[in-house]
GUTIDO-323466 format. One record per residue (C-alpha): x, y, z; residue in one letter; residue number from 0. Coordinates in Angstrom, 2 decimals. Layout:
! GUTIDO-323466
site X:X&Y:Y&Z:Z&type:a&seq:NUM
...
! end
This chain:
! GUTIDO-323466
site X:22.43&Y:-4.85&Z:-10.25&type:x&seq:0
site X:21.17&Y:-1.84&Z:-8.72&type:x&seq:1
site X:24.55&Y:0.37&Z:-8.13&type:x&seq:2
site X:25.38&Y:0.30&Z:-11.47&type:x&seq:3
site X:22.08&Y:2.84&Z:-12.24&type:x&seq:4
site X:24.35&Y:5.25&Z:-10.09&type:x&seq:5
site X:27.16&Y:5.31&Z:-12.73&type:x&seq:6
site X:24.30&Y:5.59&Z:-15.58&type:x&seq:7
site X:22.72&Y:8.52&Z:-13.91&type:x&seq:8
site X:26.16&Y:10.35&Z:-13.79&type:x&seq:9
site X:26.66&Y:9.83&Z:-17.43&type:x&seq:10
site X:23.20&Y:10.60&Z:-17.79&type:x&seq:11
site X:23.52&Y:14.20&Z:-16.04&type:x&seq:12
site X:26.66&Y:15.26&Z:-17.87&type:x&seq:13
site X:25.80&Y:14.11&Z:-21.05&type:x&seq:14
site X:22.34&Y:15.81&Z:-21.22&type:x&seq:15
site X:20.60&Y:12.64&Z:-21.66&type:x&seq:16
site X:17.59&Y:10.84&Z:-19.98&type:x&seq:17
site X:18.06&Y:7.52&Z:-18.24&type:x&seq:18
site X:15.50&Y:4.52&Z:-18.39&type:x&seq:19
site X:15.76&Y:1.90&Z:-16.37&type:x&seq:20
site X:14.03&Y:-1.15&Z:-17.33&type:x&seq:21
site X:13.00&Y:-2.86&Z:-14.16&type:x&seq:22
site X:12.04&Y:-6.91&Z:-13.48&type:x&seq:23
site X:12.92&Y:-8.04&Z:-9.82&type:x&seq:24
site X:10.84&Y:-6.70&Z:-7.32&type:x&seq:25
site X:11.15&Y:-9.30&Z:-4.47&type:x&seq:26
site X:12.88&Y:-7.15&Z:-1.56&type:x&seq:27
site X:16.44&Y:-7.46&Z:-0.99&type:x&seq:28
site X:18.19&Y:-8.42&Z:2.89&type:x&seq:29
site X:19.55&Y:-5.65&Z:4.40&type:x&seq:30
site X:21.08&Y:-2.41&Z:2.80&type:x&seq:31
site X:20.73&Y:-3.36&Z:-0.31&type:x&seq:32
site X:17.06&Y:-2.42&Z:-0.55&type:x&seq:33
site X:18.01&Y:0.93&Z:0.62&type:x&seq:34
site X:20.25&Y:1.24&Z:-2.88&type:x&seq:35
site X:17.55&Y:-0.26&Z:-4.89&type:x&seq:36
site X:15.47&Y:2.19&Z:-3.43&type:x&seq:37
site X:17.80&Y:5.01&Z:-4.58&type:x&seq:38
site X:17.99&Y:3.16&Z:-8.54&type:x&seq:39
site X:14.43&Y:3.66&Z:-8.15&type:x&seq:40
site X:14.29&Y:7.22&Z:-7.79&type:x&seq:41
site X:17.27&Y:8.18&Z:-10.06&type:x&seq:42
site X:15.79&Y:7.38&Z:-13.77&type:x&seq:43
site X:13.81&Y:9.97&Z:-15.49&type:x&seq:44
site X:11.84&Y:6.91&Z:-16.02&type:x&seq:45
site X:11.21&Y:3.37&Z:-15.17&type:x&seq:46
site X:9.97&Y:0.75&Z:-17.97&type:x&seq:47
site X:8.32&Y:-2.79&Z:-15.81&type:x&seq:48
site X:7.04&Y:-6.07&Z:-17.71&type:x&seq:49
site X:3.72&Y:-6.13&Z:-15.32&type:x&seq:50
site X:1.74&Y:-4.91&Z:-13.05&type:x&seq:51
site X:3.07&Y:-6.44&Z:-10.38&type:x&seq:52
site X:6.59&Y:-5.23&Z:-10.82&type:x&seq:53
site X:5.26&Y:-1.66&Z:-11.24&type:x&seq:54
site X:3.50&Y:-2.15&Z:-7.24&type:x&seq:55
site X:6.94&Y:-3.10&Z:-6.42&type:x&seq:56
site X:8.92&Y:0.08&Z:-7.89&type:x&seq:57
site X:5.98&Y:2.11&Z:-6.60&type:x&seq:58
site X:6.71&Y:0.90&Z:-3.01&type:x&seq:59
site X:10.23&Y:1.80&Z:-3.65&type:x&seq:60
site X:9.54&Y:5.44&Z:-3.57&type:x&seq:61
site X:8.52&Y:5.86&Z:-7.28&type:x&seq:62
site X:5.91&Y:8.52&Z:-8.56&type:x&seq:63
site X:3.45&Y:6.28&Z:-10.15&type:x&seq:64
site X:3.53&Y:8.68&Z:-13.33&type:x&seq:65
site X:6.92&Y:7.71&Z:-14.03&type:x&seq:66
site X:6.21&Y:4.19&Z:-14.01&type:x&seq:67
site X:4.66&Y:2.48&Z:-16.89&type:x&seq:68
site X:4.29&Y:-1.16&Z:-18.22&type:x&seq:69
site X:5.58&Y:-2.83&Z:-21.07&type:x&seq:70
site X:5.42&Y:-6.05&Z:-21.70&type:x&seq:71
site X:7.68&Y:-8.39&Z:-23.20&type:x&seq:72
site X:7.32&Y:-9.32&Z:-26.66&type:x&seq:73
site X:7.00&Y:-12.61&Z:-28.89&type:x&seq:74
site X:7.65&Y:-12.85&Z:-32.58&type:x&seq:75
site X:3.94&Y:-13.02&Z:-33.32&type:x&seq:76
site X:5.25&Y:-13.60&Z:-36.85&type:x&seq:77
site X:7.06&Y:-16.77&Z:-36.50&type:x&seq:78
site X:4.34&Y:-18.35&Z:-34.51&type:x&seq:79
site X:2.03&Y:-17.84&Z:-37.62&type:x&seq:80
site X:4.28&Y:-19.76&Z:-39.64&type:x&seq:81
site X:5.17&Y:-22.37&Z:-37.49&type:x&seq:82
site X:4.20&Y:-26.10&Z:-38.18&type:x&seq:83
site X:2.00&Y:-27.51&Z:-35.32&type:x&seq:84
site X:3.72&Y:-30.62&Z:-33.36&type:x&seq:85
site X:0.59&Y:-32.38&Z:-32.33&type:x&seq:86
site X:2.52&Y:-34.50&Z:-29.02&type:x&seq:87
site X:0.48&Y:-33.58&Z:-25.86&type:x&seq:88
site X:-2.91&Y:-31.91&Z:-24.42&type:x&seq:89
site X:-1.38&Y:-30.11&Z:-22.01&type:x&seq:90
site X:2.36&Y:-28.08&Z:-21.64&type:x&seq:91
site X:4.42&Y:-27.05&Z:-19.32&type:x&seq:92
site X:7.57&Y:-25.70&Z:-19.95&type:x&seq:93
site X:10.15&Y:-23.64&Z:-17.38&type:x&seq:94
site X:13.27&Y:-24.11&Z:-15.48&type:x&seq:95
site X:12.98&Y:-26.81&Z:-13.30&type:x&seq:96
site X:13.67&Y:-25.64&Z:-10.05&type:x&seq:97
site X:11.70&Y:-25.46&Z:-6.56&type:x&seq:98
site X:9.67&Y:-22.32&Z:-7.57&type:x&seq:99
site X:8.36&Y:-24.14&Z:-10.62&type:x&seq:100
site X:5.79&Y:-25.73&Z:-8.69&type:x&seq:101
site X:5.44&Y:-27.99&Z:-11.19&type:x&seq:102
site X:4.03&Y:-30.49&Z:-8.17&type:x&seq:103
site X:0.47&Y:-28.61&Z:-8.58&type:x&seq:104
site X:0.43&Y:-29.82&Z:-12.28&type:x&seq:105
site X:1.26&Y:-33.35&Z:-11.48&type:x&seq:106
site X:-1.29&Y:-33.57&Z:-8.38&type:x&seq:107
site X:-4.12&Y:-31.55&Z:-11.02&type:x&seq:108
site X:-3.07&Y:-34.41&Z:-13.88&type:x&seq:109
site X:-3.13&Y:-37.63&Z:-11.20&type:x&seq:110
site X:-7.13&Y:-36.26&Z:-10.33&type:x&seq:111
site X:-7.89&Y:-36.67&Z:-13.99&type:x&seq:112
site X:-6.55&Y:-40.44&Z:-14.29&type:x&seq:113
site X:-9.94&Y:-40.60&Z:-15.97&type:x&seq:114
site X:-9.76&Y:-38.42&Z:-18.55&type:x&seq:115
site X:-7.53&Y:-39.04&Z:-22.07&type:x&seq:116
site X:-4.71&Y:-36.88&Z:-21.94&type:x&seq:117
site X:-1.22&Y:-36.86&Z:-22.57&type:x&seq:118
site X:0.75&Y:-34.04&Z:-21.19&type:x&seq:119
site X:4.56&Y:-32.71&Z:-21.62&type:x&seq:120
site X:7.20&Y:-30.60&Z:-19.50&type:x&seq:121
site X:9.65&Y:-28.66&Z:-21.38&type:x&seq:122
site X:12.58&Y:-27.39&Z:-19.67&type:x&seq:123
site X:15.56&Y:-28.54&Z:-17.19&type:x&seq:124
site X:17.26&Y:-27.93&Z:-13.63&type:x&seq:125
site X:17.76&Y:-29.30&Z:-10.56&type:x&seq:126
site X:14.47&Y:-30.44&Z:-9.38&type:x&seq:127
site X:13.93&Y:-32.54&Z:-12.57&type:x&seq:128
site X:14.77&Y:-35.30&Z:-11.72&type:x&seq:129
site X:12.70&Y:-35.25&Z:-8.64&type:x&seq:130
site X:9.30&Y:-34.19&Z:-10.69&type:x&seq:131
site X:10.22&Y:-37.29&Z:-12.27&type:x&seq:132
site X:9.94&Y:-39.26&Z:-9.83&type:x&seq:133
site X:6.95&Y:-37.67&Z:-8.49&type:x&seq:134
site X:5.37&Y:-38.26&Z:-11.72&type:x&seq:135
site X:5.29&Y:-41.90&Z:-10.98&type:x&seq:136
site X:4.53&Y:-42.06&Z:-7.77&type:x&seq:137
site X:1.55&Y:-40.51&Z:-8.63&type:x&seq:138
site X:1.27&Y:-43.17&Z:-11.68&type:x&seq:139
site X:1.02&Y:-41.21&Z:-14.53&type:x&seq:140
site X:4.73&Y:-41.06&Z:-15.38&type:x&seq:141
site X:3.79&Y:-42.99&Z:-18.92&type:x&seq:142
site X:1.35&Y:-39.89&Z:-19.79&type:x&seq:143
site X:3.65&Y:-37.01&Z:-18.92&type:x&seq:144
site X:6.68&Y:-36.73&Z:-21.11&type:x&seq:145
site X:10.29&Y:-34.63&Z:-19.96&type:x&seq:146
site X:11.49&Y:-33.05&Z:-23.24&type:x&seq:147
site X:14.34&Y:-31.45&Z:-21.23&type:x&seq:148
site X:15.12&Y:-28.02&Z:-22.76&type:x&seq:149
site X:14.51&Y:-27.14&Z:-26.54&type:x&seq:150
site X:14.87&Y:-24.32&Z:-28.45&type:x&seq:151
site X:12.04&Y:-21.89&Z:-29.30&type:x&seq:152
site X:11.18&Y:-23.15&Z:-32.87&type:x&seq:153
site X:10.38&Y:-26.07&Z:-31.03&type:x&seq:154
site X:8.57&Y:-24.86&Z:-28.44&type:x&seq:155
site X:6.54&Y:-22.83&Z:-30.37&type:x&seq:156
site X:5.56&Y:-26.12&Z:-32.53&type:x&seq:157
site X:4.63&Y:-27.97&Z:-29.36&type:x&seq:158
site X:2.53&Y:-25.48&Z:-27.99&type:x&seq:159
site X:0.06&Y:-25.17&Z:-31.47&type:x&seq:160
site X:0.00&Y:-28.49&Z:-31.57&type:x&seq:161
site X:-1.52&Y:-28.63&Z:-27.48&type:x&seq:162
site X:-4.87&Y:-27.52&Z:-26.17&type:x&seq:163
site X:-3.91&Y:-26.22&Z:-22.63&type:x&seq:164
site X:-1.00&Y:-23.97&Z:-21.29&type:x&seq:165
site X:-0.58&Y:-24.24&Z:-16.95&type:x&seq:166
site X:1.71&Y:-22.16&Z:-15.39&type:x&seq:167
site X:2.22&Y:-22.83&Z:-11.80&type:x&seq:168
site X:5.84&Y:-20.72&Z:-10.85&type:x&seq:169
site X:5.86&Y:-19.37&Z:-7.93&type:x&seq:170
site X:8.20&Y:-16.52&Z:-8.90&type:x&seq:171
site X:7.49&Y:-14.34&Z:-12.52&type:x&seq:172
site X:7.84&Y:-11.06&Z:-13.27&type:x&seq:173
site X:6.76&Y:-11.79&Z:-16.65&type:x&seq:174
site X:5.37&Y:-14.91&Z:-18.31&type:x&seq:175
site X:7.20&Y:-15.06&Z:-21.23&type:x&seq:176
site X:6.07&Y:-18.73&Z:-22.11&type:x&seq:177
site X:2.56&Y:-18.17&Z:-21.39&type:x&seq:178
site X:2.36&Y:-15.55&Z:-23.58&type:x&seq:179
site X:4.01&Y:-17.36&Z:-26.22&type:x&seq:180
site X:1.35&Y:-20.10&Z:-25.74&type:x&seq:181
site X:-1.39&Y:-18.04&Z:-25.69&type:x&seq:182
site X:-0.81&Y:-16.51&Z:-29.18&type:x&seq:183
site X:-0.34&Y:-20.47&Z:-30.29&type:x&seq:184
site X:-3.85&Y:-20.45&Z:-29.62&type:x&seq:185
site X:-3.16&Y:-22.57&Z:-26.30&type:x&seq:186
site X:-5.84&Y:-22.32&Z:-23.46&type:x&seq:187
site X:-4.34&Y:-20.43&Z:-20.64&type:x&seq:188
site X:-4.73&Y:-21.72&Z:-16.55&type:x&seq:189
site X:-2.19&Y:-19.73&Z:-14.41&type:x&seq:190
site X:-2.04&Y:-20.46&Z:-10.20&type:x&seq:191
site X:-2.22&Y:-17.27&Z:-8.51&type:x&seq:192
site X:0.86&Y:-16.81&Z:-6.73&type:x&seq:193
site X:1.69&Y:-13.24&Z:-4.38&type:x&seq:194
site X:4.94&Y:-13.09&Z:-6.28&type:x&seq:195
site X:4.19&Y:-14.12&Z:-9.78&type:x&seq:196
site X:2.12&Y:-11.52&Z:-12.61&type:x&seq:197
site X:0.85&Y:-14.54&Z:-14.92&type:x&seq:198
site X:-2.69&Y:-14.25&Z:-14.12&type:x&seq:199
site X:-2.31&Y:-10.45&Z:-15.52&type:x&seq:200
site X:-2.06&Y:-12.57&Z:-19.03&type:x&seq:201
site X:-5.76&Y:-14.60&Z:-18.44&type:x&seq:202
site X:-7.80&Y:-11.87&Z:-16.80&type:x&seq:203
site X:-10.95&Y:-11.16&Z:-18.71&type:x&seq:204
site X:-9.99&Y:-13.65&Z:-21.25&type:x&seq:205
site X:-12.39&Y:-16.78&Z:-21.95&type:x&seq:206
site X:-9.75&Y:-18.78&Z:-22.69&type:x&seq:207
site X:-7.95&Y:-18.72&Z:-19.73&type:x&seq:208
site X:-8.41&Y:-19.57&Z:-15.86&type:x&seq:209
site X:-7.25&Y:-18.20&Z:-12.88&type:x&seq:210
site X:-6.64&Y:-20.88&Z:-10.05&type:x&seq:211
site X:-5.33&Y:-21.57&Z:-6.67&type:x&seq:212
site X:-5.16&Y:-25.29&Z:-5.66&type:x&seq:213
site X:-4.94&Y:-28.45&Z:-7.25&type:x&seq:214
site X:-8.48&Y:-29.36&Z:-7.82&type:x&seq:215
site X:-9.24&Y:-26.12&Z:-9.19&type:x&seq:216
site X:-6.36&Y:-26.96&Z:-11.56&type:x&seq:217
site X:-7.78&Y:-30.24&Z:-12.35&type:x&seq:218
site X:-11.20&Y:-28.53&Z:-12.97&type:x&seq:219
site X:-9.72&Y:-25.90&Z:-15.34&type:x&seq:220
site X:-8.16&Y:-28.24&Z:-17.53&type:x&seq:221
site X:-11.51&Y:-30.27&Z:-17.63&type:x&seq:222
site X:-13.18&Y:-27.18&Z:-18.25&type:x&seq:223
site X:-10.91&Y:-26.43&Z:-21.29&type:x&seq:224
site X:-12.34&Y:-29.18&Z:-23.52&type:x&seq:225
site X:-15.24&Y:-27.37&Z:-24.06&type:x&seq:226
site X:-13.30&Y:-24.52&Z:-25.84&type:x&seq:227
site X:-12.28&Y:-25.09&Z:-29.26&type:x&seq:228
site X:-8.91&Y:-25.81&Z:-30.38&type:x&seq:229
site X:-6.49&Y:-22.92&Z:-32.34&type:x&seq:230
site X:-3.07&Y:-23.21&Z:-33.37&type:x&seq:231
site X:-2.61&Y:-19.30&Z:-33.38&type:x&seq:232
site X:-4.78&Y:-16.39&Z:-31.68&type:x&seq:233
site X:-4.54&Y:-13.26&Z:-33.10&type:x&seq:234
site X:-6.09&Y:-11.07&Z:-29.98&type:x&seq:235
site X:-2.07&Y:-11.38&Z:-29.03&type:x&seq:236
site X:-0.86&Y:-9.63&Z:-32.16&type:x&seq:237
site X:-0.61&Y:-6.69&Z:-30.02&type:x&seq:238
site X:2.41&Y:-8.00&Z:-28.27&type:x&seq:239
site X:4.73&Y:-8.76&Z:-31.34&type:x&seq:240
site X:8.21&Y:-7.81&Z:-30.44&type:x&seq:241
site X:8.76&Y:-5.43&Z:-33.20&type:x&seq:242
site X:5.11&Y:-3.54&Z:-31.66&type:x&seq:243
site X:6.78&Y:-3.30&Z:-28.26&type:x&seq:244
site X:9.92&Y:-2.57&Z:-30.14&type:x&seq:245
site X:8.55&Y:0.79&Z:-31.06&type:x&seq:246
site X:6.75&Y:1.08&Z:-27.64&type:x&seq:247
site X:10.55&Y:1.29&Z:-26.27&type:x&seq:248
site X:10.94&Y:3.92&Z:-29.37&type:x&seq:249
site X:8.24&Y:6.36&Z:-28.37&type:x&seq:250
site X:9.48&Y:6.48&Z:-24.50&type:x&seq:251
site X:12.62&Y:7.00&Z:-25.85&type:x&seq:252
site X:11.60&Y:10.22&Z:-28.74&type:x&seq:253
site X:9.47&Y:11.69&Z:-25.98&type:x&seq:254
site X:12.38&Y:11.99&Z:-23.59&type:x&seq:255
site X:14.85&Y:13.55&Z:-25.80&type:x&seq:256
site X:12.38&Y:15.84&Z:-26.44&type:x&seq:257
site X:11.42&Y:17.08&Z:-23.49&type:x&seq:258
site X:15.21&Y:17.16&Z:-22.60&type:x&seq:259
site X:15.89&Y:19.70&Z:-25.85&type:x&seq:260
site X:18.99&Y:20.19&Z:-27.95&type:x&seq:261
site X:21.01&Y:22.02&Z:-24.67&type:x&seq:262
! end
């Protein structure tokens, strides 16, 4: 919560030591609440964001922009190397199922490609499953898209080497944890662009993934995707192992203490 960077500063200034604040919402808050996250904004000697969208949103805060600097979150690059592929489905989805999953774009994308031989499967739980469910057979492919409910990451790892296409369709994400995971299982990205969500920041100038922003551009993508061969790992996303942003954190950290000296 923001108030508490107020107590952290205070310990901060009387302990001669620098504050970072690592920063994910950015949606505004009602009322005067924004006006305190707009002080926690302004307080740290620095702010750490997952994206570039959340660093736009601490910038409009108040914050210099060269005290603002992205990094990501990480995946253990390591583990997904060593990982046995779980050949089950084309295509994965996998997030809380809630209303800003959007998950509905998927389904609609999948029903236009009745034609096409694919099996597809959502990983995750909440309280709009049971309604994507349902929506999955009204739209009559309920026997081609399987609910695995949540799992844990071993197994979500598996799934995604063993698919061909990642979608991400959330309306809300600060970072896109599981799309990166997928993308260094050697999954073809295809995020929906959404004002409040930084997945497409993942994709962009990648030729293995696709930026959309309605249903049948969703169903083209994932037609499109055949045509790019299948991996099981891709190393271009060694870079974001979580012992390499690990020591990311490290450096921000060194660098402070010294510029704050011994007194």
């Amino acid at each position: 919560p923001p108030h508490t960077v107020f107590g952290a500063k205070l310990a901060s200034v009387l302990t001669r030591t620098p504050l970072i604040v690592d920063w994910y919402d950015h949606r505004p808050l009602p009322d005067w609440r924004e006006g305190i996250r707009r002080w926690a904004a302004r307080l740290p000697d620095e702010v750490v964001v997952p994206s570039r969208l959340v660093r736009t949103g601490v910038r409009e805060l108040g914050r210099a922009p060269e005290d603002v600097d992205v990094i990501p979150t990480g995946v253990d690059v390591e583990a997904i190397r060593e990982t046995e592929p779980e050949p089950i489905a084309d295509v994965v989805f996998a997030r809380r199922l809630d209303r800003d999953a959007y998950l509905e774009s998927l389904l609609l994308a999948l029903a236009e490609l009745r034609d096409v031989d694919w099996d597809a499967v959502v990983i995750g739980d909440g309280p709009a499953r049971e309604s994507y469910e349902q929506q999955a057979a009204d739209l009559r492919i309920g026997d081609r898209v399987t609910f695995l409910g949540d799992q844990p990451e071993e197994r979500r790892v598996a799934v995604y080497k063993g698919a061909h296409v990642f979608v991400h369709t959330a309306q809300y994400t600060p970072f896109a944890t599981e799309l990166l995971r997928a993308l260094a299982c050697g999954c073809v990205g295809i995020a929906e662009y959404h004002a409040d969500s930084s997945a497409h920041e993942l994709i962009e100038h990648r030729e293995r993934g696709f930026r959309v922003t309605s249903e049948s551009e969703l169903a083209d993508a994932i037609r499109a995707s055949a045509d790019l061969p299948r991996m099981d790992v891709d190393e271009d996303f060694a870079s974001f192992d979580e012992r390499q942003i690990l020591e990311r954190y490290l450096e921000h950290y060194r660098r402070l203490q010294s510029e704050y000296g011994i007194i």
